[in-house]
C-alpha positions in Angstrom: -61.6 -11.2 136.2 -62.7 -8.0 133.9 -65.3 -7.7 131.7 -63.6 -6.0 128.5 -66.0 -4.0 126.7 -65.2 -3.0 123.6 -64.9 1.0 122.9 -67.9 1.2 120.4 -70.5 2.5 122.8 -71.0 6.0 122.6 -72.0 5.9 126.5 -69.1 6.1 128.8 -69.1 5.3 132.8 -66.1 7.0 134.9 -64.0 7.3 131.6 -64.9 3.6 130.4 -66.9 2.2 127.8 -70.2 1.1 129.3 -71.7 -2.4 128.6 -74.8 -4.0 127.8 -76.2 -7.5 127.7 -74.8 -7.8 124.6 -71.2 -7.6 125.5 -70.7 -11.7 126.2 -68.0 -12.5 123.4 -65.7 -15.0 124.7 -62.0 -13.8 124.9 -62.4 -10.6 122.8 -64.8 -9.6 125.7 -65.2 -12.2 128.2 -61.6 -13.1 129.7 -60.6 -16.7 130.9 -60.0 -16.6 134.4 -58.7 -18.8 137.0 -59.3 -23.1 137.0 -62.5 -24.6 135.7 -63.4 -27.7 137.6 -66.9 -28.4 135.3 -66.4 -32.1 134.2 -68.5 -30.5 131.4 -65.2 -29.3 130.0 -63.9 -31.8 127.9 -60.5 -30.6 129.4 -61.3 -31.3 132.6 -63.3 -34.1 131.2 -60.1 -35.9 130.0 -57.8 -34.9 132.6 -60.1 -36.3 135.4 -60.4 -39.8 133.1 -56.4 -39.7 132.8 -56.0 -39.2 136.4 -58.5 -42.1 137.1 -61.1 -40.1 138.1 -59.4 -37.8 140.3 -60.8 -34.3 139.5 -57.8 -32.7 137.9 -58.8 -28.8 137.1 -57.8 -27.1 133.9 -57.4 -23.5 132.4 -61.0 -21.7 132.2 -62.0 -21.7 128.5 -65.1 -19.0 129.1 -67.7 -20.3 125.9 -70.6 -18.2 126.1 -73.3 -18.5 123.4 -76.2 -16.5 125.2 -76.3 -12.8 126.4 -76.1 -11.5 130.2 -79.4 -11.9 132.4 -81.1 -10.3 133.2 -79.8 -6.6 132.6 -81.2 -3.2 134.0 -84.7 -3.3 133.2 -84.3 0.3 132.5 -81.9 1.2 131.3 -80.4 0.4 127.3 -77.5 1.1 126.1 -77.5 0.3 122.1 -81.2 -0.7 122.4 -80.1 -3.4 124.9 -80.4 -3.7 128.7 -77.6 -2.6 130.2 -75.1 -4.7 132.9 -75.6 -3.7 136.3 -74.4 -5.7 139.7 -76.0 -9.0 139.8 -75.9 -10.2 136.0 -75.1 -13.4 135.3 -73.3 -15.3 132.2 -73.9 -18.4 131.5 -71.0 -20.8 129.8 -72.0 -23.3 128.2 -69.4 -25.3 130.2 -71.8 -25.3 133.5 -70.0 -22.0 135.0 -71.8 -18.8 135.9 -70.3 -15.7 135.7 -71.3 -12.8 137.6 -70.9 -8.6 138.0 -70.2 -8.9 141.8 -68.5 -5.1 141.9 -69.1 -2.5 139.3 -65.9 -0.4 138.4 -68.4 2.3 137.2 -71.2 4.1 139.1 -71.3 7.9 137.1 -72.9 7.6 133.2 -71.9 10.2 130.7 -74.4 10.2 127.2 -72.4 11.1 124.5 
């Protein structure tokens, strides 16, 4: 999965928008990816009761209400700590979502 950061930041990292803590919208910016199997998911939730308890996985619906943690501590970008490897997400279905690889590793300062 990509992180999808929109182009309003005025910093750019190897020809790409650069992204801050901020940058946790689900869908817009935060894609669904792969199967979630969190019986906090009413999806899976129902599926699993359906199937009689059998854990039946369904399509990742990525609902994050709270910003990345913990960001570079310092570095901002738009007055907010900007997203370096290790950040997590948190969705508020039990999944954590992390920057494993960073696509970007040269920062331009418009």
């Amino acid at each position: 999965m990509a992180l999808v950061v929109m182009p309003i930041s005025l910093t750019i990292a190897d020809f790409l928008p650069a992204a801050n803590i901020g940058n946790c919208i689900p869908f817009a910016e935060v894609e669904p990816y792969s199967m979630c199997i969190s019986m906090a998911n009413p999806e899976v939730a129902s599926a699993t009761a359906a199937a009689f308890g059998v854990l039946i996985p369904m399509p990742c619906t990525p609902i994050t209400t709270s910003p990345w943690i913990p960001g570079a501590i310092n570095v901002l970008l738009g007055g907010l700590p900007a997203l370096v490897q290790g950040c997590m997400l948190i969705c508020d279905y039990a999944g954590v979502i992390m920057i494993e690889i960073p696509i970007a590793f040269n920062v331009e300062i418009l």
